[in-house]
Kinemage of the C-alpha trace (Angstrom):
@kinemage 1
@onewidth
@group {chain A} dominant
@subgroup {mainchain}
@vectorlist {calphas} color= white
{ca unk a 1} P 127.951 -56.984 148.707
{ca unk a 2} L 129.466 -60.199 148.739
{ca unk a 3} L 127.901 -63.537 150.449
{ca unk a 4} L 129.237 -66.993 150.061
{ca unk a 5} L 126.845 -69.293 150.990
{ca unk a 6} L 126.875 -73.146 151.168
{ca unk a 7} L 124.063 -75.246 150.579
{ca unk a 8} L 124.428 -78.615 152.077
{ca unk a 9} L 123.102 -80.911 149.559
{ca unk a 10} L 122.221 -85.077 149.796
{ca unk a 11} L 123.960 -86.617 147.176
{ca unk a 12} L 121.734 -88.825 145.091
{ca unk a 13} L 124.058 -90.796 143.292
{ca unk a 14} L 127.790 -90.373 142.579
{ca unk a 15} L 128.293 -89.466 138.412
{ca unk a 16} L 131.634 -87.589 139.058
{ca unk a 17} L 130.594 -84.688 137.914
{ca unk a 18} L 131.000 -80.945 139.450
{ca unk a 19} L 128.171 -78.766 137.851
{ca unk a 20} L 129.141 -75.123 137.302
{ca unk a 21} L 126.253 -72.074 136.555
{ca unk a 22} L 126.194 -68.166 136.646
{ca unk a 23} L 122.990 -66.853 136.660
{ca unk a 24} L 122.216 -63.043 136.614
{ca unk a 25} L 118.882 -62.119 137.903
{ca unk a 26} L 117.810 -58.162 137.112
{ca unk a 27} L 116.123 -56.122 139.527
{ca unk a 28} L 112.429 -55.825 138.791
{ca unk a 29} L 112.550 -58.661 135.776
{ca unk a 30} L 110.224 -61.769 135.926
{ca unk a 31} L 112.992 -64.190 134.223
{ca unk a 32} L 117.292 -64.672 134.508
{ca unk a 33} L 120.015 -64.308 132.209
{ca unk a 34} L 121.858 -67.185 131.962
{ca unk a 35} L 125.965 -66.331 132.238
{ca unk a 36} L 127.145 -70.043 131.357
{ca unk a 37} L 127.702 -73.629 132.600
{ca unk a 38} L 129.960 -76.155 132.796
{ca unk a 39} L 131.030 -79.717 134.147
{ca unk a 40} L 133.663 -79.858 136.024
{ca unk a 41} L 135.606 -83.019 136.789
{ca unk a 42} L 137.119 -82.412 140.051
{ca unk a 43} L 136.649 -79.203 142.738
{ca unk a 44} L 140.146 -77.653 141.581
{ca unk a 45} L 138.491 -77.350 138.108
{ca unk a 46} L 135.211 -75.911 139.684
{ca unk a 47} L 137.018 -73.713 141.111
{ca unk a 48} L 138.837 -72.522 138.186
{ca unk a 49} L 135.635 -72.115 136.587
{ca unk a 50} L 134.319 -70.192 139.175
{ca unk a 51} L 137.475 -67.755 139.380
{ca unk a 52} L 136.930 -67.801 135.861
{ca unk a 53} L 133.686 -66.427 135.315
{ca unk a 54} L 133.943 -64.406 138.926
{ca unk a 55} L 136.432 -62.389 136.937
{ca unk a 56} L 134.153 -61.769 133.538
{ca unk a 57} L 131.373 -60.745 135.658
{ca unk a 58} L 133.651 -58.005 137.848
{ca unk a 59} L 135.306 -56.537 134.670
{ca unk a 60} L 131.660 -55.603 133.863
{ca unk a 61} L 130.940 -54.051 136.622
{ca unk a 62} L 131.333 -50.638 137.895
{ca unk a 63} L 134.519 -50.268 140.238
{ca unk a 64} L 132.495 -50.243 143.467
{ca unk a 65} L 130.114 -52.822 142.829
{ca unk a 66} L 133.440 -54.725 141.490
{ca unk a 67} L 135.552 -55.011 144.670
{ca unk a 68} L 134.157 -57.407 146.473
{ca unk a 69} L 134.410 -59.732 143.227
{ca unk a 70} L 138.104 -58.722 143.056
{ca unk a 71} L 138.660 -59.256 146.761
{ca unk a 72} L 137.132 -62.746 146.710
{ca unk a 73} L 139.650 -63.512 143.737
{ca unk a 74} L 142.319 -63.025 145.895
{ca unk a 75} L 140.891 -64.492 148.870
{ca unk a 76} L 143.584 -67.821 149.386
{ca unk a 77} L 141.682 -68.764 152.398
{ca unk a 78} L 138.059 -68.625 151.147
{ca unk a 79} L 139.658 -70.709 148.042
{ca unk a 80} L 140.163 -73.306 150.114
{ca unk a 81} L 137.427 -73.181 152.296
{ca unk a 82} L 135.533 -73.372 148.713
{ca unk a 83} L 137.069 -76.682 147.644
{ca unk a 84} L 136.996 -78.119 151.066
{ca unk a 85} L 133.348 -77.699 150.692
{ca unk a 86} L 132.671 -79.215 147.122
{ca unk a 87} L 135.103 -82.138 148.407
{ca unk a 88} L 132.661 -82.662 151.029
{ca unk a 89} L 130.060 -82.957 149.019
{ca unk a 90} L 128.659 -79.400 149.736
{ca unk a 91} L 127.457 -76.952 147.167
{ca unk a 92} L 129.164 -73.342 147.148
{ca unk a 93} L 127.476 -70.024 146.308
{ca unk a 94} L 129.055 -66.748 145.523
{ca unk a 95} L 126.743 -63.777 144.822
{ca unk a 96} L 127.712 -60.192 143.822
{ca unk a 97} L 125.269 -57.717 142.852
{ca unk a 98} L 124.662 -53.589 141.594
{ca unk a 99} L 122.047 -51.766 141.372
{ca unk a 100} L 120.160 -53.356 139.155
{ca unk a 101} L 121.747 -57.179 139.268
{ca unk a 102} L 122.329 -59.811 141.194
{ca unk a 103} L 125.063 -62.466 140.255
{ca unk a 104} L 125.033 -66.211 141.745
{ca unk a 105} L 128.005 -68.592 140.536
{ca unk a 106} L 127.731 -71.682 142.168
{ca unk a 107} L 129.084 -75.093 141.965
{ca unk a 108} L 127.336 -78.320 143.053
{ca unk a 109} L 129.550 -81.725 143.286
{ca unk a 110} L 128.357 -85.141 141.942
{ca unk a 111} L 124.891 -85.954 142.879
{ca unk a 112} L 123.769 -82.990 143.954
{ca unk a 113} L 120.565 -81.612 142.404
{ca unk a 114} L 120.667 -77.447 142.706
């Protein structure tokens, strides 16, 4: 299943920054797996990064569990809705998940504290 979920978030300062994570977080497991960070210095680049590591996370995954990963990559329109929101100073979430895993990228834009 696929969600895409943004979190409106008060910016508390402006340091131009776009902060980038992918956490995994297994089924049954009292800590997450980190899948990787990164600062971004504008929304197209957060983006990028998000594509990015959208696409390691689906080539690990089973074919059905996959899909929605893959359709979300080429989703145009949820692109943009995406970067309209980090312009706006709104995080964006996208989780995928198995059986066993769920898998939240998200980007936050400058000032925003996750």
């Amino acid at each position: 299943m696929l969600t895409s979920t943004p979190e409106d978030l008060a910016a508390a300062g402006q340091d131009g920054t776009y902060r980038c994570w992918a956490t995994a977080y297994p089924l049954h497991e009292t800590s997450s797996i980190p899948l990787g960070s990164h600062d971004a210095t504008s929304p197209r680049l957060a983006m990028r990064w998000l594509r990015e590591r959208t696409r390691n996370v689906t080539d690990q995954l089973d074919m059905a569990y996959a899909q929605p990963g893959r359709y979300w990559l080429r989703d145009e329109t949820e692109h943009e809705r995406a970067l309209a929101y980090l312009t706006a100073g709104t995080a964006y979430q996208l989780t995928l998940h198995d059986e066993n895993t769920r898998y939240v990228l998200v980007a936050y834009p400058p000032g925003a504290t996750p």
